[in-house]
Phi, psi and omega in degrees: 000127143317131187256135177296140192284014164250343158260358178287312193315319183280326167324305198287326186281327166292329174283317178281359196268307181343295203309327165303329172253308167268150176239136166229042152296093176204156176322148166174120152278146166199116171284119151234152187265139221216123175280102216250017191286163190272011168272016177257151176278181176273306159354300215280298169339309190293331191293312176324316168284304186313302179291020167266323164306304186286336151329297174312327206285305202308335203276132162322044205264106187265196155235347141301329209248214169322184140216175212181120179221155198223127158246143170282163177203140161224206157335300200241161178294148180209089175106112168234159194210105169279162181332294189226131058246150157343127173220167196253177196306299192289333170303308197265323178313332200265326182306319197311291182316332178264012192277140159267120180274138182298321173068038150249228194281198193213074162286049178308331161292289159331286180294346157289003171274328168242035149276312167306286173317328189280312155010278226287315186280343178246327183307165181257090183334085204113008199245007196061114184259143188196119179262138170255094172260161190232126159203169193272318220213188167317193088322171182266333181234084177311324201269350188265312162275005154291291200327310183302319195256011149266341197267302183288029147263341168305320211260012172080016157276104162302127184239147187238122183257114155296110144235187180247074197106180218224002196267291209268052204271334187284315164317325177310289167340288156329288182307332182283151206268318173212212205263307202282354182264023188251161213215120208217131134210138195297007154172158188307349175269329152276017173311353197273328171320323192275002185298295179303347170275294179291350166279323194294288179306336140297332156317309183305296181322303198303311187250359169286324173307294169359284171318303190258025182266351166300124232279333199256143186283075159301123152280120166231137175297187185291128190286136198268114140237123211261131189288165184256167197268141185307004165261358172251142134266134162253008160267115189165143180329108153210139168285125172222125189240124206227130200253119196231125159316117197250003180240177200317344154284358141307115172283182190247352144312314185293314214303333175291345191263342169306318193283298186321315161309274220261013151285277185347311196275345182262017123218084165265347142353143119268077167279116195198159182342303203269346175252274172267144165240158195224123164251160153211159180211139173248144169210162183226234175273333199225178169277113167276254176278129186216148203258093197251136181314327134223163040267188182309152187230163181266149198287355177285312180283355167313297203289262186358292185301343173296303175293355177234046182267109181278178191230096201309328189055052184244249167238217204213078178257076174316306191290342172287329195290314186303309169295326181311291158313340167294316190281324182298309178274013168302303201281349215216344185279139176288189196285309192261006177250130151331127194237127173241121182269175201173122166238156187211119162212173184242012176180135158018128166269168173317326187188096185285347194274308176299311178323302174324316196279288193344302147304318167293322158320289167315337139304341171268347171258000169099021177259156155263134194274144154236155197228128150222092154332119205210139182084154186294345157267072148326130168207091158354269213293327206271336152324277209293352171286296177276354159278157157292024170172171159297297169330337163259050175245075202266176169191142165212146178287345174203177173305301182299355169266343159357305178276020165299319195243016168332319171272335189257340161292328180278348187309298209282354173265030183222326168309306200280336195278331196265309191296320153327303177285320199292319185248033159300341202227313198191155196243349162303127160272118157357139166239154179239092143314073197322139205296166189288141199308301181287015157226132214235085189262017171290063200189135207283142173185159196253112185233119181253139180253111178273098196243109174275121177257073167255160157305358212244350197265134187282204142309294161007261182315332170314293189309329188280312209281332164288327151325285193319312192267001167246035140254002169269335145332296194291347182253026179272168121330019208292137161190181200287323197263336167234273170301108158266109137282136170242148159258160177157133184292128185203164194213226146307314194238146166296151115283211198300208188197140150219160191246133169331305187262131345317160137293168204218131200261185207282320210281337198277317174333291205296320163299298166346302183273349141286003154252010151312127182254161191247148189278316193110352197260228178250195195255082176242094194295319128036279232288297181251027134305303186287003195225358175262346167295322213274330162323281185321320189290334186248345174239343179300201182229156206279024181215340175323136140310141154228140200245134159240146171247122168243139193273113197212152171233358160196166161310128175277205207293293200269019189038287186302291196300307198305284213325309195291311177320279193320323176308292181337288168296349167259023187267302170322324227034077152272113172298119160237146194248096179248159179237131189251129166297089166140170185280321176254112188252176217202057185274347163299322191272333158319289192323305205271011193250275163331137171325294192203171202286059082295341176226056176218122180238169190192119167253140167329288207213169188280349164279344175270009166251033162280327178274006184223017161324281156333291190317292190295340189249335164327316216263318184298013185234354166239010191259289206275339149324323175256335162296341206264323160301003179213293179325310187283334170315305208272344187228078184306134151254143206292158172270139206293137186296142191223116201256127156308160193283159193243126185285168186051024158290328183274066170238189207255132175210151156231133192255122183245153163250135160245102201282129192272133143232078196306182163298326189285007143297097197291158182282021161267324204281335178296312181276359141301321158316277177320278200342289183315314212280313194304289177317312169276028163241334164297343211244343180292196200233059158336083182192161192284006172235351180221292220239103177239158198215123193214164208220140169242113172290138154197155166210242197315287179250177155307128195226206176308136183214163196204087213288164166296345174225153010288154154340126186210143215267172171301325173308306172293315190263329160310305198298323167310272202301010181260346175256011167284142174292143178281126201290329234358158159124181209298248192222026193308049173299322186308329175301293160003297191265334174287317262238278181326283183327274176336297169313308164320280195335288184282009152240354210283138175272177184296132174040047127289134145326120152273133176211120116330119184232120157278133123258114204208149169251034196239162097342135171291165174280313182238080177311332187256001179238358141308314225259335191288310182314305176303313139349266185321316160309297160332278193317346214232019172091007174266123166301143158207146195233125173286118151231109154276124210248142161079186201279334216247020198265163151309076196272359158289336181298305210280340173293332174250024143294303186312174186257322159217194200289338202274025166243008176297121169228148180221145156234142188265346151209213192269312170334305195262030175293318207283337172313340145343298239268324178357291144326284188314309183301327187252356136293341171297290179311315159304339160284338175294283192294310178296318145213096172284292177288315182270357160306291153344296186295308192280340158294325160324308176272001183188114169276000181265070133299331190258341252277329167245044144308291174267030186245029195254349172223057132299308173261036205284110144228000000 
């Protein structure tokens, strides 16, 4: 059944604007109970499964967060999926979808009874239990299933009642925690209208639980958040680790008003993906309850996770806590952000002579320590030990004075994050020089910065050359609407990177780019020409001017390759601006690198590129100006090819592509190769119910790869193929095909199709470890559809890859892939849906076809 495109529309509107007001990432177990009975149809069964699928997907499902478990119930418990170990959102979908109904009677009291036990024996302590039962009809003992569903509303289980008709509305009632959680639909194909109504109502349940489960009542005021003064910035990168005392001398009013402090403080934060990340840790004698720097958590749920810290009540073992945090931003801390522990205790550690040693490590690692001291047994020294200065030193006399220094701990933790970074390099502040009054640089573009970390750079100079580019940043135009930068670094190898994408505002750049590591190796300018296109192409905006600037002190490793890369790139149209550094200078190979001897600058030494800053920033501000009024105008790009829809294709399939990229591949023809691919992964039926898709780069070895899971949207997988590198070197299809296998086993879901797609212009290297692999595969349900491009391919080889012959394609060169790809598109489909079909047919005649698939997740707990 269709559902009217005015209720879904309304479905949908009601779900963002909710979404909009709660946030529900937060801790939750949730069991749904699930009526397996023989009065459901089978029909009716998929419906069941479906709307269950669709819940989890709606549901907020962490290792932090929700968690989701599933029991079947007939006479008897019948198929279950536990609490723990954990499983993620795609997990419980493919589990969902294989539960087998049992058809018997409707024992609704069993099943909520051994819901209860997986609660009480799987659940997570401290966390909102919340039972869904979903049936068609009565129980077989009503008075047995109130008794059963009063005993989990005792036990602290929120109950949600699902039914299907309208006749036992009164049992419902009874079994649901209230009136309002009972949930009616007039028959299994609309159950799917109740998907939003019931996440709203476990969103609600979850964080009102969330909120209030503490036991003992503190007045406290409303939490303050105090602007920060304008002479400090907090937006910017730091790890902050808040290591909080847990033991037993701590009461459990305090331990609650310890927690409220370090909600209050994060949020006085500026916490997000690019700025601050917040860890937490509790300790006693052992380690408690812990918080990890990732993945990034958002600042509500941060505070939510604070208030729910549980209190081990052992002793006071500071050095484990220390180490603890140590081990955390060692592993979860980023490269280029400043690192802070905050230890908060209330007393002597156990062992102070360890505490000490704990903390100077940590400080010989670049981390800063803050100390905070609570109660009337001061102990000074053993503070002033473990802080990194005095000045990082609080004392307060009880828990309830905490929120005193709220403002002067974040002032001093915003200080130490910015100072920490900013004088890692240079103590000079960026001067900003405003563009000449007739030139107009507010406007949008994508300007990448190319920076050489070769050997050949003393530190010194590294350091100037990271000066140089965040003070031309600071004379950009940077804002969400106009200037985007990205960077990167290269050598012999890429180094770090920042990316167009997200934005980044000019303070975050400029730091970021002054904590640039430099690798150290040689100069393969080639390397990091191709990997700043592959920026531009894939995080820029489709209407931006784009300028790449490359920063270089001698010729690079390859010439040749440099030359052909910048040719490449001013084919894209990209404007490149290059500046060459040092006494051997190297201006021919600059000439052929620049657009054209107006956008080649050339300096002494890395202290003379303070001096073309302006100059430089003049002309990139007359570069996108004129570009942006003309270029993008005059030169449209076609528009992407879009294929009727292929009917019965948009089922569940995984699809792995395998791309060859030898040496004998020139780099236009390699972005032909993307294109086609990019374009026929556009035209499949890409979405979390049909079509998941994943890429193998390879020549000599395995190259750039891209697994079928997590899921990834047509975008998202276009951004992939537009940033794999081209591998050169030889034909190693057997790796390939060993890659592909591997990805099935482990991500592929259960009774989906597999289909493999080669595409290559070689011959394998190793015919007989090819031919085997392609075997193992076959055997192991992989479909595989050939394209063979030029002259030099086996095409007897690619024929006994293929799976039959109407599945073999040649092309005579890369030009003529995307008229392909149609074709190509609609054997995918057609290998799909045929079986699909013979799937179908073989479940008719034997319904144990799957049985040992499942009978290895039958019990998944």
């Amino acid at each position: 059944m269709k559902l009217p495109i005015s209720l879904v529309l309304v479905a949908l509107m009601a779900h963002n604007a909710y979404q909009q007001v709660l946030n529900c990432y937060v801790p939750a177990d949730i069991m749904i109970l699930i009526d397996g009975s023989d009065s459901i149809q089978d029909q009716n069964w998929r419906e069941i499964k479906n709307f269950v699928s669709q819940l989890v997907t709606n549901f907020d499902v962490g290792r932090d967060a929700i968690h989701v478990g599933f029991v079947v119930y007939s006479s008897d418990v019948g198929d279950h999926i536990g609490l723990q170990p954990f499983k993620p959102k795609n997990v419980l979908r493919t589990l969902s979808g294989i539960l087998r109904q049992p058809k018997a009677s409707t024992n609704t009291a069993k099943g909520i009874a051994y819901v209860r036990n997986e609660f009480k024996t799987r659940g997570r302590a401290g966390v909102p239990k919340i039972l869904i039962v979903i049936t068609d009809g009565s129980s077989d003992n009503p008075r047995e299933t109130r008794k059963q569903a009063n005993i989990a509303k005792i036990e602290g289980i929120r109950v949600i009642a699902v039914g299907i008709g309208q006749t036992f509305r009164d049992e419902l009632r009874q079994i649901a925690s209230r009136p309002e959680k009972v949930y009616t639909a007039a028959s299994f194909a609309t159950l799917q209208t109740l998907v939003f109504e019931i996440q709203r109502m476990v969103c609600t349940v979850i964080t009102t639980t969330t909120t209030t489960t503490t036991a003992i009542p503190i007045p406290t005021k409303p939490p303050v958040v105090i602007p920060v003064p304008s002479d400090k910035i907090c937006d910017v990168p730091g790890d902050i680790v808040f290591v909080m005392d847990g033991s037993d001398s701590i009461d459990d009013a305090d331990f609650i008003r310890q927690k409220q402090f370090v909600a209050n403080l994060i949020d006085n934060f500026e916490i997000s993906t690019d700025a601050i990340h917040v860890g937490l840790i509790v300790y006693s004698t052992i380690i408690g309850d812990t918080v990890g720097l990732q993945p990034p958590k958002n600042k509500e749920l941060l505070k939510i996770l604070a208030r729910n810290l549980r209190h081990p009540k052992v002793g006071t073992n500071t050095a484990r806590g220390i180490e603890r945090a140590r081990d955390m931003i060692r592993k979860e801390g980023r490269a280029m952000a400043p690192k802070m522990i905050v230890v908060i205790t209330d007393g002597r550690s156990s062992s102070p002579k360890l505490t000490v040693a704990q903390a100077n490590m940590a400080k010989v690692e670049g981390i800063t320590l803050v100390s905070v001291g609570v109660g009337t047994q001061i102990f000074s020294d053993e503070l002033n030990q473990i802080a990194s200065s005095r000045r990082k030193v609080f004392e307060v006399s009880d828990f309830r004075s905490l929120e005193l220094i709220i403002t002067s701990m974040r002032d001093l933790l915003c200080q130490a994050i910015t100072t920490t970074t900013s004088t890692t390099t240079t103590t000079q502040k960026p001067t900003y020089i405003p563009p000449p009054d007739d030139l107009f640089c507010n406007v949008p573009a994508d300007v990448g910065i190319l920076l050489d970390g070769s050997d050949s750079i003393a530190d010194a100079d590294w350091t100037k050359q990271k000066y140089f580019i965040a003070s031309l940043i600071n004379n950009l135009a940077v804002g969400r609407d106009t200037i985007h930068v990205g960077v990167v670094v290269f050598s012999t190898i890429i180094g770090e990177t920042v990316g167009l994408t997200p934005f980044k505002p000019k303070e975050l750049l400029m730091i970021l780019s002054n904590n640039l590591k430099q690798p150290k190796v040689g100069t393969n300018t080639a390397l990091g020409i191709q990997r700043m296109r592959q920026m531009l192409a894939s995080q820029g905006r489709a209407n931006a001017p784009k300028v790449m600037i490359i920063v270089t002190d001698g010729k690079s490793s390859s010439p040749k390759r440099t030359v052909a890369q910048a040719s490449l790139a001013k084919k894209e149209g990209i404007t490149v601006i290059a500046v060459g550094v040092g006494s051997q200078l190297f201006r021919e190979e600059l000439s052929q690198i620049a657009t054209n001897d107006r956008k080649l600058f050339t300096v002494s030494d890395f202290q003379g590129l303070q001096q073309i800053i302006v100059t430089l920033r003049n002309l990139i501000c007359q570069v996108i100006t004129t570009t942006s009024t003309t270029q993008l105008v005059t030169t449209p790009i076609p528009p992407p090819v879009t294929l009727q829809p292929y009917p019965g294709c948009e089922v569940p399939a995984e699809i792995m592509f395998m791309m060859h990229g030898s040496d004998d591949i020139k780099d236009d023809n390699w972005g032909m190769n993307k294109k086609f691919v990019s374009s026929l992964v556009r035209n499949l039926y890409v979405n979390r119910g049909a079509h998941h898709v994943g890429m193998v780069v390879y020549s000599s070895s395995v190259g750039d790869h891209m697994s079928l899971q997590p899921f990834k949207e047509v975008f998202d997988v276009q951004n992939h193929i537009n940033s794999f590198s081209h591998p050169r070197g030889g034909a190693n299809t057997a790796a390939a095909l060993a890659k592909i296998r591997e990805a099935f086993r482990t991500h592929a879901r259960g009774g989906a199709p597999k289909i493999g797609v080669l595409i290559t212009d070689q011959k394998s290297t190793t015919p007989a470890d090819t031919k085997l692999q392609a075997e193992l595969a076959k055997n192991e349900g992989v479909q595989f559809v050939t394209l063979g491009i030029g002259s030099k391919v086996n095409i007897g080889e690619l024929a006994n890859i293929a799976t039959d012959s109407q599945k073999l394609f040649r092309a005579m060169n890369f030009k003529r892939l995307e008229s392909m790809m149609p074709r190509i598109r609609d054997m995918i489909c057609e290998s799909n849906c045929n079986y699909t079909s013979d799937n179908n047919n073989n479940n008719n005649n034997n319904n144990t076809s799957s049985s040992s698939f499942y009978s290895s997740a039958r019990f998944y707990t």
